[in-house]
VMD Tcl script that draws the C-alpha trace (Angstrom):
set ca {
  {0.00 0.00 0.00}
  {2.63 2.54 0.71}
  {4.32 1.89 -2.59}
  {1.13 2.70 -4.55}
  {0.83 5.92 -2.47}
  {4.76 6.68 -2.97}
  {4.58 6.29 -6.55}
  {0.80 7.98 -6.76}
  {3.36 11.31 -4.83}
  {5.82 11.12 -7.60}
  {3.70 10.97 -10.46}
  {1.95 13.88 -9.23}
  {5.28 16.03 -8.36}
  {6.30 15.10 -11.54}
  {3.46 16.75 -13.25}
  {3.31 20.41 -11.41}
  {7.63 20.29 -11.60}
  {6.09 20.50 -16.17}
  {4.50 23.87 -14.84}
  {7.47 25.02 -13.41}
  {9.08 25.14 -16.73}
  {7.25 27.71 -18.35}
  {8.63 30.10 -20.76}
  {9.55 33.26 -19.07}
  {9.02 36.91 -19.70}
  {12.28 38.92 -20.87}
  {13.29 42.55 -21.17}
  {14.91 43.78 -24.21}
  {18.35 43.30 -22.90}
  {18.28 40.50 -21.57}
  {16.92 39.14 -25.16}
  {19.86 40.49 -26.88}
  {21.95 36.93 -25.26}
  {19.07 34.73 -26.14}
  {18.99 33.19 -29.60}
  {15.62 33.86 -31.83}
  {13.40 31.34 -32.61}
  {12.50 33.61 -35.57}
  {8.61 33.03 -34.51}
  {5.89 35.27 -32.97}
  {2.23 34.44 -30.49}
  {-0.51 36.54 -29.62}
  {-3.25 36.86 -27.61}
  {-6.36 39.14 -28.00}
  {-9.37 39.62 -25.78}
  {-11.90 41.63 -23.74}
  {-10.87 42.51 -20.51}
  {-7.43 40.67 -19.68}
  {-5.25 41.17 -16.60}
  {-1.43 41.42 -16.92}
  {-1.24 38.53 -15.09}
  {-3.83 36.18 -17.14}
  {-1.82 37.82 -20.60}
  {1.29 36.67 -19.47}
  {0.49 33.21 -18.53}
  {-1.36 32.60 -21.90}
  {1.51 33.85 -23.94}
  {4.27 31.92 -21.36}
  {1.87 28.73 -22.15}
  {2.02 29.45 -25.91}
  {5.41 30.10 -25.96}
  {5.62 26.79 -24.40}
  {3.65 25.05 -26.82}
  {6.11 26.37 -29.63}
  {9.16 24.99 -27.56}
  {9.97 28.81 -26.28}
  {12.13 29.31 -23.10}
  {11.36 32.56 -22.88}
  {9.89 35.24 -25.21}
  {9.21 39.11 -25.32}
  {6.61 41.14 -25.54}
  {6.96 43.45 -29.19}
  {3.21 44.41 -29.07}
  {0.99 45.82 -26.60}
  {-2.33 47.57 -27.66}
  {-4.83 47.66 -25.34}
  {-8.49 50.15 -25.06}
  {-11.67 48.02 -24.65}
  {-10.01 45.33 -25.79}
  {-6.02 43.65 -26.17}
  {-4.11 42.59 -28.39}
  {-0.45 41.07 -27.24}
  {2.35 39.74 -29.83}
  {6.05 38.05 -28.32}
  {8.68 37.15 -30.04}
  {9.91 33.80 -28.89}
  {13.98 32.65 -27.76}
  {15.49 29.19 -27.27}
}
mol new
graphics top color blue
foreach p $ca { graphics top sphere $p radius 0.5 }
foreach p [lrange $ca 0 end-1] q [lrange $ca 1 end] { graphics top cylinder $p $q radius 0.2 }
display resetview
């Protein structure tokens, strides 16, 4: 019983540790070390917090195989519109 239960622990720290990797937000010098990926991602809405913007473009940077990426674009009046250019 306690093996189940030690191995039901790791399986679960081993899937919020994948969270822990997501691609970070840059500034434009520290960009300047990173290599490009030569790719963009945006995100557009109504009524987005900085906080909720930067996790969906973190979690598409992910999905692109980003590190880290940097925001190029940011328009925002009743509505947003976000574009990052993504780094290795």
């Amino acid at each position: 019983m306690k093996t189940k239960l030690t191995i039901a622990i790791i399986g679960l720290a081993s899937l919020l540790s994948v969270g822990a990797h997501a691609a970070s937000l840059v500034s434009n010098d520290q960009a300047a070390g990173l290599q490009s990926m030569n790719q963009t991602v945006s995100v557009s809405g109504i009524d987005g917090d900085q906080t909720n913007i930067r996790q969906a473009l973190s979690e598409k940077a992910d999905a692109q195989g980003a590190s880290h990426y940097r925001i190029i674009e940011a328009n925002r009046d009743n509505t947003y519109h976000y574009t990052a250019e993504l780094y290795k």
